[in-house]
PLY file of the C-alpha trace (Angstrom):
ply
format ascii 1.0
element vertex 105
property float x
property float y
property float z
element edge 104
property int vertex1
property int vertex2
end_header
120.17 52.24 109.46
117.49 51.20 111.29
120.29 48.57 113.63
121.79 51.78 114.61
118.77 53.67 115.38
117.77 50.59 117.92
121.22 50.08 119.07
121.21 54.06 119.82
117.99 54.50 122.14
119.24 51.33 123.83
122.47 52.83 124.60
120.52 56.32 125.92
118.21 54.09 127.81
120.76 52.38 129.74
123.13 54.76 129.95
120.26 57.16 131.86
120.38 59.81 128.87
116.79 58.71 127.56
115.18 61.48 130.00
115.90 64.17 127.30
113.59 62.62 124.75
110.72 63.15 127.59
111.90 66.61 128.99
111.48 67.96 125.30
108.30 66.00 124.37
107.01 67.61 127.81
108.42 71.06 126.79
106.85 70.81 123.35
103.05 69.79 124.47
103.61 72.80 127.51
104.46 75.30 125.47
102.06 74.57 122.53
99.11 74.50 125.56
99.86 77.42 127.24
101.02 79.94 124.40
97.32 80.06 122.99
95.79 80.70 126.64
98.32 83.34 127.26
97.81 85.02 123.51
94.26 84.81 124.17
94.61 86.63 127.63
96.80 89.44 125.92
94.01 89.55 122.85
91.51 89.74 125.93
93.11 92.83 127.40
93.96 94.41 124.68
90.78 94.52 123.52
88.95 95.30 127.01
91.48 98.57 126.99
91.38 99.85 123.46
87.47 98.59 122.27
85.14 101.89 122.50
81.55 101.11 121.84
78.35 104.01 121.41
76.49 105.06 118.72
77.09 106.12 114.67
77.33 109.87 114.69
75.42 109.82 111.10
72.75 107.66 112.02
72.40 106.67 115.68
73.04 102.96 115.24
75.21 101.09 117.93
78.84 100.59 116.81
81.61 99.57 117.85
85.52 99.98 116.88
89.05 100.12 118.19
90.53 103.15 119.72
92.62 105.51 117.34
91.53 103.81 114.76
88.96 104.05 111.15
86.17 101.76 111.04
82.62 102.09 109.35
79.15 102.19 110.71
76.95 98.70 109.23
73.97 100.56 108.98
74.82 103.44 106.84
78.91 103.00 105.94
79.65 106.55 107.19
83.48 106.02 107.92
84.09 106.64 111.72
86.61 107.04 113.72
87.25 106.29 118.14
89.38 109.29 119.48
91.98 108.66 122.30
88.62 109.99 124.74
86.54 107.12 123.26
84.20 109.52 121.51
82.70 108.45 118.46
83.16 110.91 115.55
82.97 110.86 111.81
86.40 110.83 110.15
85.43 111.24 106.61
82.42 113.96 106.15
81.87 113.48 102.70
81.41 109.35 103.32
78.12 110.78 105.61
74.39 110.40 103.99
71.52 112.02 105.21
67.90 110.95 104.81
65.25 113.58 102.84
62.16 113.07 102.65
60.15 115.26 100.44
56.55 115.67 100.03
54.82 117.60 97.42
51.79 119.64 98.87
0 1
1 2
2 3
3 4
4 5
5 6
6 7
7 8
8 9
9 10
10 11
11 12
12 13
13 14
14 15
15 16
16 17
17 18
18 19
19 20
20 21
21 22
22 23
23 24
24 25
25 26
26 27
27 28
28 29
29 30
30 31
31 32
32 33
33 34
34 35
35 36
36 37
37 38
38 39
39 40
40 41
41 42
42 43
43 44
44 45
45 46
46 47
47 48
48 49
49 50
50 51
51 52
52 53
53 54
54 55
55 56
56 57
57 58
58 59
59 60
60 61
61 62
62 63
63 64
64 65
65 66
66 67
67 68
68 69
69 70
70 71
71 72
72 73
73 74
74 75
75 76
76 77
77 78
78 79
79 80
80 81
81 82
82 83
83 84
84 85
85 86
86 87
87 88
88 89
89 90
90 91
91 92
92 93
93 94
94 95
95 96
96 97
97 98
98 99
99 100
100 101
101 102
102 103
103 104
């Protein structure tokens, strides 16, 4: 087995048909650099089109979220939603708390 795996590469060496082993070594190291730079540039604009940031409509606290899309405020979990306008407005009403304070006089 091994005889005719040395016996083979000698024969594509000499016979000038080695190059292919390079060509798709080069290929394979190319491809697997540049595919994550170009996903990340994609992801990049992607996100610098669709990302609408501003502030909880419950309790004022900066968010942040994706376009067309549910997401919930940290501070107070009031569920949230980013209109195609990038406004900010609460998707869920009953997922809003409000804040009482009472004092007995």
């Amino acid at each position: 087995g091994q005889l005719f795996l040395f016996g083979f590469v000698l024969y594509l060496f000499f016979s000038g048909n080695f190059m292919f082993v390079f060509n798709t070594l080069f290929t394979f190291f190319a491809v697997a650099t540049l595919l994550p730079v170009l996903l990340m540039l994609v992801f990049r604009l992607y996100m610098s089109r669709n990302l609408v940031e501003g502030n909880c409509a419950n309790c004022g606290a900066p968010v942040a979220g994706i376009r067309n899309q549910s997401f919930q405020c940290t501070r107070c979990g009031t569920k949230l939603e980013a209109g195609r306008d990038g406004r900010i407005s609460i998707s869920d009403p009953s997922s809003a708390t409000m804040d009482v304070s009472f004092r007995e006089e």
